[in-house]
C-alpha positions as CSV (number, residue, x, y, z in Angstrom):
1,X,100.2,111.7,103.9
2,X,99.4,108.1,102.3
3,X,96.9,107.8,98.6
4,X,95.1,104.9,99.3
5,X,93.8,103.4,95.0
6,X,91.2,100.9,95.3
7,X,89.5,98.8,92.8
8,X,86.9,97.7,93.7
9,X,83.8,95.3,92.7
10,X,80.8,97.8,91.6
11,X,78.7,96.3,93.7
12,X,80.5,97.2,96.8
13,X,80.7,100.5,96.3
14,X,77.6,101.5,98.5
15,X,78.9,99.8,101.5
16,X,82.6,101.4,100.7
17,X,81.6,104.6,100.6
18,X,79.4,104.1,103.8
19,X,82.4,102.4,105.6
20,X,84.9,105.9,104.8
21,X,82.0,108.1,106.0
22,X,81.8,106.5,109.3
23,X,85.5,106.7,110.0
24,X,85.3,110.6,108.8
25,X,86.8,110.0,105.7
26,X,84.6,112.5,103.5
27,X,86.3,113.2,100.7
28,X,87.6,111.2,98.0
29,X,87.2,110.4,94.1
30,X,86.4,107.7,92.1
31,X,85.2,106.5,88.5
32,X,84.4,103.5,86.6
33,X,86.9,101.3,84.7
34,X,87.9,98.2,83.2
35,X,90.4,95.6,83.9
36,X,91.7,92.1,83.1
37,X,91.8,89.8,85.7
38,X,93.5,86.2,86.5
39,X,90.5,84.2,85.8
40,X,90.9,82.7,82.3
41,X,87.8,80.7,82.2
42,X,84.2,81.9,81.7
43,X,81.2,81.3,84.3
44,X,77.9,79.2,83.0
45,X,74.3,80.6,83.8
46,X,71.8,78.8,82.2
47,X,73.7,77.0,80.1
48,X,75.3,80.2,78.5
49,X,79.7,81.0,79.5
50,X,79.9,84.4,80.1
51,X,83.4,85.8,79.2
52,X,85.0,87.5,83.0
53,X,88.1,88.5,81.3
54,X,87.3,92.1,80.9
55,X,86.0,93.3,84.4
56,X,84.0,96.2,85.1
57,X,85.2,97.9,88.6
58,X,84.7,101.0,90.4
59,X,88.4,102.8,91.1
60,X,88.6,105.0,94.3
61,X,91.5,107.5,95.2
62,X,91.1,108.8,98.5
63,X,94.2,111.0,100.5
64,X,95.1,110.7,104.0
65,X,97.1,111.9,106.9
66,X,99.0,109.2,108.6
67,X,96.8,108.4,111.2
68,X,94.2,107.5,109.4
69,X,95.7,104.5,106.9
70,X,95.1,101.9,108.5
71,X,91.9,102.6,109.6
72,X,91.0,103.6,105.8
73,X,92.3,100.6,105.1
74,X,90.4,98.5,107.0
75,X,87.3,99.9,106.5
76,X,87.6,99.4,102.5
77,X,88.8,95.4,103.8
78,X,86.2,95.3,105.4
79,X,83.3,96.5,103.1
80,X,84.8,95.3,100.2
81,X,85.2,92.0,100.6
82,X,82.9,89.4,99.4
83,X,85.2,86.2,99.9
84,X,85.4,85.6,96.2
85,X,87.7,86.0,93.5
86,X,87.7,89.3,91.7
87,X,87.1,91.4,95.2
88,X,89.8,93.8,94.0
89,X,93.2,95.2,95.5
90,X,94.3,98.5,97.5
91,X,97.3,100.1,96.7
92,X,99.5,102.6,99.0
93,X,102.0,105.3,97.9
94,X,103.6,108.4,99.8
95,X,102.5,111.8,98.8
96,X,105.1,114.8,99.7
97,X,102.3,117.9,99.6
98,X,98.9,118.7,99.1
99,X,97.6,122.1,98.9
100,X,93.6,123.3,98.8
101,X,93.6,125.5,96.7
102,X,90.8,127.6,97.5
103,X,93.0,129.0,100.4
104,X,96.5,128.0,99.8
105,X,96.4,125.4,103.0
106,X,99.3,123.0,102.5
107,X,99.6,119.5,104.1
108,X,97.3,117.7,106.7
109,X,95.2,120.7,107.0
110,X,94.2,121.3,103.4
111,X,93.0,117.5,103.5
112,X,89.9,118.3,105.9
């Protein structure tokens, strides 16, 4: 089993979370937060620089078997992306167990 951490541009999130339904990905968390980026200078509209240093993002924590990484993986890619700096980043790490705990299911099959 993989946790797949995204952080993601707000704005995306619709599309996301529409991309990980249609590949049966139906559970998952996810909350706002705030990072610092790269970008070190400021964009202009209308004449005003608007400070991008402190980001607002959308974090999403989802768990799956091993079968379905890359596949979860490419559908975030894919919805995500807006070709611009700032789309965000996907990280991947092992997890040893998962249990539901509603009826004491352990691995794979306390993940659907």
């Amino acid at each position: 089993m993989k946790k797949i951490e995204a952080v993601i541009r707000k704005s995306k999130f619709d599309e996301v979370k529409e991309a990980l339904h249609k590949i049966e990905v139906n559970f998952f968390t996810y909350w706002d937060v705030t990072g610092v980026g790269n970008e070190k200078e400021g964009h202009v509209y209308r004449g005003i620089t608007y400070s991008t240093t402190d980001i607002q993002r959308r974090y999403i924590s989802v768990v799956v078997s091993d079968q379905f990484l890359e596949k979860t993986i490419d559908a975030i890619l894919e919805a995500a992306s807006s070709g611009m700096v700032g789309d965000g980043k996907i990280f991947v790490s092992e997890i040893q167990e998962t249990y539901r705990i509603r009826t004491k299911e352990k691995g794979s099959d306390a993940l659907n």
